[in-house]
Structures are given as C-alpha cells and as structure tokens.
C-alpha positions in Angstrom: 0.0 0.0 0.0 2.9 2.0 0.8 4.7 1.5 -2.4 1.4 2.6 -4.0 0.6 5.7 -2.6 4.7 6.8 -3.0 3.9 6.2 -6.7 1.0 8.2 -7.2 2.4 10.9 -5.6 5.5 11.0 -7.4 3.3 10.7 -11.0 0.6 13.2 -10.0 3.4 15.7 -9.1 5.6 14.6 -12.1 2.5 15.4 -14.8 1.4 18.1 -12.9 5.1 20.3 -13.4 5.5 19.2 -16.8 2.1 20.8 -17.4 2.6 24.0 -15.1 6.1 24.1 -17.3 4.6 23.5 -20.8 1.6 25.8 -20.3 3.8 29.0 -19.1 7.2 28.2 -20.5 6.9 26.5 -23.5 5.1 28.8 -25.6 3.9 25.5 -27.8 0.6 25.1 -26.6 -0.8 24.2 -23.2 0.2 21.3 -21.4 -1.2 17.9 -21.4 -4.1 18.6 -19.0 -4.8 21.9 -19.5 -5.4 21.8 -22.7 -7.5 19.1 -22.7 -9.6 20.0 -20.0 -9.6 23.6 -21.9 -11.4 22.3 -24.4 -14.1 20.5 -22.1 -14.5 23.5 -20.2 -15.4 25.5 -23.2 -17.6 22.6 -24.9 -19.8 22.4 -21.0 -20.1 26.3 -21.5 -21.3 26.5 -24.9 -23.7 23.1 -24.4 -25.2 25.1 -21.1 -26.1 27.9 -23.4 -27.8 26.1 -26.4 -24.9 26.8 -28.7 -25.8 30.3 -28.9 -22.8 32.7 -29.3 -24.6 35.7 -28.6 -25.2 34.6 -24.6 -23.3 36.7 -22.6 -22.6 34.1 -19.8 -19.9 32.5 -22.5 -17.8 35.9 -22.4 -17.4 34.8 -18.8 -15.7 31.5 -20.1 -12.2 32.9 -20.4 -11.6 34.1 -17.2 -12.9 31.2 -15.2 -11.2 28.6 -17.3 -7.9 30.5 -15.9 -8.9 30.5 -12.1 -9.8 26.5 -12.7 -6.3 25.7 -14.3 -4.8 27.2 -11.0 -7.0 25.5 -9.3 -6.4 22.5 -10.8 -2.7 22.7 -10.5 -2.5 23.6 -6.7 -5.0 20.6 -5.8 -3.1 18.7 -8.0 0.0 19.3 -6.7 -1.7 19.3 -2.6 -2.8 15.5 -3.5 0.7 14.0 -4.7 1.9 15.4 -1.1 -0.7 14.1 1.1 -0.2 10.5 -0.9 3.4 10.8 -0.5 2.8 11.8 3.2 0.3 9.0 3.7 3.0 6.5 3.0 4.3 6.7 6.2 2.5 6.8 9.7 5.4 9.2 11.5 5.8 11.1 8.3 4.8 14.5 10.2 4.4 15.2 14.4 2.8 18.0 16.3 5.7 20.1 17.1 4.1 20.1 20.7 3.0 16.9 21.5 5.3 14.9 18.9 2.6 12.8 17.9 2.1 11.4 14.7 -0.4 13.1 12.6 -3.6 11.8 11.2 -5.0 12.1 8.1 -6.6 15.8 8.3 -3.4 16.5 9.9 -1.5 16.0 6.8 -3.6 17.1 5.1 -3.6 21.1 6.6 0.5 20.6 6.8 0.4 19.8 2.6 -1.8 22.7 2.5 0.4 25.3 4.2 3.7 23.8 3.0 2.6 24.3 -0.6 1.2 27.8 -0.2 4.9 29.0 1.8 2.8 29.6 5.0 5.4 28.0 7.3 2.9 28.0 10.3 4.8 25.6 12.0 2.3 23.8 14.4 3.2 20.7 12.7 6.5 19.7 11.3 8.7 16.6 9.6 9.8 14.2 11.5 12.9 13.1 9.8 15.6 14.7 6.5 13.7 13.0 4.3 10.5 14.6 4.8 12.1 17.6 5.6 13.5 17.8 2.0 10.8 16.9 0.5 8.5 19.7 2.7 11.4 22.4 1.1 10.8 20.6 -2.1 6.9 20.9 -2.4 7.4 24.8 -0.3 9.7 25.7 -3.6 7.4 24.1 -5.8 4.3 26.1 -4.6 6.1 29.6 -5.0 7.2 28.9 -8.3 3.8 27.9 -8.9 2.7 31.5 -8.2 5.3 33.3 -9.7 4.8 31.5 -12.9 1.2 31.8 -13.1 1.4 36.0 -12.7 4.1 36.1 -15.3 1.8 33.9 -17.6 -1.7 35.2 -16.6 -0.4 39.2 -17.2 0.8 38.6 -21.0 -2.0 36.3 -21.7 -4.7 39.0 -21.0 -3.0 41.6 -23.0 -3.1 38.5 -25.8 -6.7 38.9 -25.3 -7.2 42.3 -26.0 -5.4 42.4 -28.8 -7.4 39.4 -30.2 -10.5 42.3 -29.4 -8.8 44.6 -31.0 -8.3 42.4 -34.0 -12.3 41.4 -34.1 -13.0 45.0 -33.9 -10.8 46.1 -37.0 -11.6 43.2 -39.1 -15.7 44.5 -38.5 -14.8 47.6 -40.2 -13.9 45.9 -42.9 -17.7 44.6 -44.1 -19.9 42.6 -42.3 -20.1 40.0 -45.1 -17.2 38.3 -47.7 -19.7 40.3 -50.3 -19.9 43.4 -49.0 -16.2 43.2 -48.1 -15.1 43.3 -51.3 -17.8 45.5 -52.4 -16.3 48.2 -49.9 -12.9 48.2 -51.3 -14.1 48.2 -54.8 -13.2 51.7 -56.5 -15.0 51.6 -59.9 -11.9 49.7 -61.2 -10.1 47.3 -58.9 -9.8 46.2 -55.2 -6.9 48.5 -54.1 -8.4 49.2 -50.7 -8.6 45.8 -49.6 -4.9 44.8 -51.2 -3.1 47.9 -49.8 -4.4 46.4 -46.2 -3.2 43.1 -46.8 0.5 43.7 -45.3 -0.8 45.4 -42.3 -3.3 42.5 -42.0 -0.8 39.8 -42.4 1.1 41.4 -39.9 -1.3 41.5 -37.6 -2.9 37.8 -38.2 0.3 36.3 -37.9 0.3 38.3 -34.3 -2.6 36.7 -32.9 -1.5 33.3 -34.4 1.6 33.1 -32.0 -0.5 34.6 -29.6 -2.9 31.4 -29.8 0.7 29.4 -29.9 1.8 30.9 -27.1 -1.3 31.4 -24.6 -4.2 28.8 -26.1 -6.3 29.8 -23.4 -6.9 32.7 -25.0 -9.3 30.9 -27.7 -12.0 30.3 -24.7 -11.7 33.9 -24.2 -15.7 34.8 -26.4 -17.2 38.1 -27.6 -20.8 37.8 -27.6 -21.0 40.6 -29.7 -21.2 39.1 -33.8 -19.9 42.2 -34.9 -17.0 41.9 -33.2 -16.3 38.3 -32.7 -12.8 37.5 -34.2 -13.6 34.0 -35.2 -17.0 35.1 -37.5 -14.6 38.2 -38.9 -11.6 35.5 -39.7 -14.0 33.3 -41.6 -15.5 36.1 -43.6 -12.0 37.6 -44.3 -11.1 33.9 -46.1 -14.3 34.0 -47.9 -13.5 37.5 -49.0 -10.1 36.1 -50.2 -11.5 33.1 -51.7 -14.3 35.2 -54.0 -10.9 37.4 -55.3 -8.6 34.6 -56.0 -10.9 32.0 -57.7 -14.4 34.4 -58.4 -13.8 38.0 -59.5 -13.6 38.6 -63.1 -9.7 37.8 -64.4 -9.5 41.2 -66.1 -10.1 43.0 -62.7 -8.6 40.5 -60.6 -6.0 41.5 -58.4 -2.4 40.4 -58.7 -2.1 37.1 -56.5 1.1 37.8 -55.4 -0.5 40.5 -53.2 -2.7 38.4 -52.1 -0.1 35.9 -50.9 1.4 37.5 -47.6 -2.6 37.1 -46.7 -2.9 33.4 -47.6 0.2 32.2 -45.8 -0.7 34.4 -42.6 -4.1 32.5 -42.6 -2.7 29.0 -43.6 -0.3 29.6 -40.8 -3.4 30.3 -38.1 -5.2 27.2 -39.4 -2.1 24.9 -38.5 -1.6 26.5 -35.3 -4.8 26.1 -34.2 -5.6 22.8 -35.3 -1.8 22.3 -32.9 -2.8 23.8 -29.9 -6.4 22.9 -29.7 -8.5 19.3 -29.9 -10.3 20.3 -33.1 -12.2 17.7 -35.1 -12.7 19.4 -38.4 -15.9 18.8 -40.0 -15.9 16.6 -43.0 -18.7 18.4 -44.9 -17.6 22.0 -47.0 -19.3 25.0 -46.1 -21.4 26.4 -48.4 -20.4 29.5 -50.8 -20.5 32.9 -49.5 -23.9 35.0 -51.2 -22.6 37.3 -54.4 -25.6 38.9 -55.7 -24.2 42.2 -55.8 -21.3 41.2 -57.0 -23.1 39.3 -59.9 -25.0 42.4 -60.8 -22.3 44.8 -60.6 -20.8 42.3 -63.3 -17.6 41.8 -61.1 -17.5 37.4 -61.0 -16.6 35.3 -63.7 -19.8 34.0 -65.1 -20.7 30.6 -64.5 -19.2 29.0 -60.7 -19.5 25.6 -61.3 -16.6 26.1 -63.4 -14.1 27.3 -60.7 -11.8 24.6 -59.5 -10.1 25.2 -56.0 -7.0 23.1 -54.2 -8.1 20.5 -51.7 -6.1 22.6 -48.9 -8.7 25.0 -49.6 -11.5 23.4 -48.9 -9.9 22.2 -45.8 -9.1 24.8 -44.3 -13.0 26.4 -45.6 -13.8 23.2 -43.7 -11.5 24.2 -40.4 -13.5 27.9 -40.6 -16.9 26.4 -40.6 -15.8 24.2 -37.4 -14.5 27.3 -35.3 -17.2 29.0 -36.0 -19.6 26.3 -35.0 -17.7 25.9 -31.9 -17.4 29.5 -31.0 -21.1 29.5 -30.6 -22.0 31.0 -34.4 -23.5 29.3 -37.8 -21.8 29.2 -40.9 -25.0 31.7 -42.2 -23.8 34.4 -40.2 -20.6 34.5 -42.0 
C-alpha cells in the first residue's frame, strides 16, 4: 500500500510540473491537461447555453477557465503530497506533542507547506520529509510566480485578439460586401493595400494562440466583433478574389499571398494547440448577388476549380465558427 501511494504521488506531481512548465514556458501550446480540460471547459459552457454565441454568460468563459487551471494545478499538486505523506504513519508530528499526525493533519500541513505559509504547528519528522516539505514549499512559490508572469501577458493577448475582431468589422460585415467596400469603380486596391498590415497582424494573434491557447476560450458575444466570424468572412472574401472576380479585374495574386500564408499559418496553429475535429462536410459559398449584378465574377461557378487545402481549411472555418457559438449563415 505503501509503495502505492509513494507512486501516485511522485506521477501526479511529475505530470502536474510538466504541465505548469509546458503551459507557461513552452510557448507551444498548453500542457497535457490543461489543454484538454480547456477544451471540455469550453464545450460544458457552450452546451449550457444552447450553442448560442450571442449569450453573454460564455464571455465569462475565459476568465474562469484560468482561475480552474490554477485551481487545478494547486489541488493537484496538494494530493501528490498528502499521498506521499500517507505513505508513512510518523511522516509529520505535532511540534508540541510529537505525535504522529492523522490524516486531516497531513492534510492542513500539505496545504500550508505548498502555499509557503510555514505555520509551523506541525513539522517533519525526519531529513527525508524535511527535503521533500522544502521541495513541495519551492514548488508552490514557483507555482505562483509563474502563473502571474503567464496570466499578465496572456490578458493583454486577449485584448489584442478584441482589437483584432473589432478592425476586421470595419472591414464589411459579409465576404460580399467586403469586397464591395474596397471596390473603386476599377479594382480592389483598398482591400490589397491592407493586406500587409493584415498579415502582420494575423500572424500576431497566431503566436498569440501558440503561445497562450487559453486565449481561444476567451468569447465576444458581440457578432460584430467576434474575431472568429470576422476570420471566416475575411477567407471567404479572399476566396471570391482569388478563384471568383472577373480575371480582367482580378488582383495580382502575389499581393494576395502574404494574406494566404498568414491564414494558412493560423489554421495549423490552431488545429496544434487545440482538440479540433474538423468537420468533413464544406461550407457552403458565400452570397454574391451584388457582386453578380455589378458584373464583377466570372460567369458561370461551377466552373471554378479550387485546391483541396482550400477546402480544408474552408472546412477548419466552418468548425470554429460552430464551436465558438455561431452558424456558418452568419458569415
């Protein structure tokens, strides 16, 4: 029973500091448990409110995910002591009575070890458990200091992915109207003068998502200015000018380039740091009435042949959207 308990302890605190370490150090994604039990967080919000993106009790997601991680990794990391303490009867005393402590007794001392308290009514009883009491003391303060250095950053991650929503709105509410807002009577200048600038700041909020994954959970009720619907509809809006719009008025692909890799690059990052399974079906085509009767697309689009990496990642769109509360119509 013994060897048991020493075990567990030892694995629960092992996994537990390669996912505190991973989740604030790495910047490669969140650990092992966190991120998994990011994602089930998120999928219990959005199930409580009926799928519905525009309940505000989901923008409440973010920051409660965060206070459960540390949560998580303090009981986490107060368990594998008490385990390794329960291994042996005389482990601590009363520093009074010198009497072995119980259960509940262990129990408070793993608590106040772990949070650097130091109260000191109960104590080891030998080097060994002495060691270990500095080891788990050490542990806990590290524990804190990384979490502020991680938590700090990672909000200001946040409100830049806000910030990003918000100036992708201005842009058009719609992949149609869009492009119809940058059109000039002769080309799309107004969108492809923006594309460096939007590249720029796309590839941003990828590393971002790289770096602090948390950040995805992080929901703006608000359509207008929820980044995910605004991502979408900025690909469609790049899909209608590469493959759609009339050659003659097409724009130059090479501009549109820094733009495709910047969005190719946020699809693989997210599919990396998050448990995404993509939907098999592909979207359906944005709407291009206005477009047709402004005589700006090529005429017949049954014609139009695209890559299968673009329909994949069309596919990966219409799965974030899904699961950031939205439908694929709003886009």
């Amino acid at each position: 029973m013994e060897i048991l308990l020493i075990i567990g302890g030892v694995l629960i605190y092992f996994f537990t500091a390669l996912d505190i370490v991973q989740t604030t150090l790495s910047m490669q994604g969140g650990g092992w448990i966190t991120s998994r039990y990011s994602h089930k967080f998120w999928d219990l919000f959005r199930k409580a409110t009926g799928n519905d993106g525009r309940k505000k009790i989901l923008s409440h997601a973010g920051y409660l995910l965060l206070i459960s991680i540390l949560l998580i990794w303090v009981l986490l990391l107060w368990l594998s002591f008490v385990l390794l303490l329960s291994s042996s009867e005389g482990s601590i005393l009363n520093s009074t009575t010198r009497i072995s402590a119980g259960l509940i007794e262990k129990i408070y001392y793993a608590g106040f070890t772990i949070s650097t308290l130091g109260v000191g009514d109960y104590i080891a009883s030998s080097n060994t458990w002495r060691i270990l009491s500095a080891v788990y003391s050490f542990t806990g303060l590290i524990l804190l200091t990384m979490s502020v250095t991680y938590f700090i950053p990672l909000l200001s991650a946040v409100i830049e992915q806000r910030k990003l929503g918000i100036r992708l709105s201005n842009l058009g509410n719609s992949p149609e109207e869009i492009l119809i807002n940058s059109w000039n009577g002769k080309d799309f200048a107004q969108f492809t003068d923006m594309i460096e600038d939007l590249s720029e700041s796309l590839v941003q909020h990828s590393q971002n998502h790289r770096a602090y994954p948390v950040i995805h959970y992080f929901h703006n009720w608000k359509e207008k200015n929820a980044v995910i619907l605004q991502l979408a509809r900025l690909h469609e809006a790049l899909y209608l000018l590469k493959y759609e719009i009339s050659e003659e008025i097409r724009p130059d692909l090479i501009k549109l380039k820094p733009l495709e890799v910047a969005i190719q690059n946020y699809t693989e990052v997210i599919l990396e740091v998050t448990h995404l399974n993509v939907l098999e079906e592909t979207p359906p085509l944005a709407r291009t009435d206005t477009l047709r009767e402004q005589g700006l697309l090529l005429e017949n689009r049954k014609e139009i042949s695209v890559t299968g990496e673009l329909k994949k990642t069309r596919r990966i769109f219409q799965t974030l959207v899904q699961q950031d509360g939205w439908t694929w119509e709003l886009v």
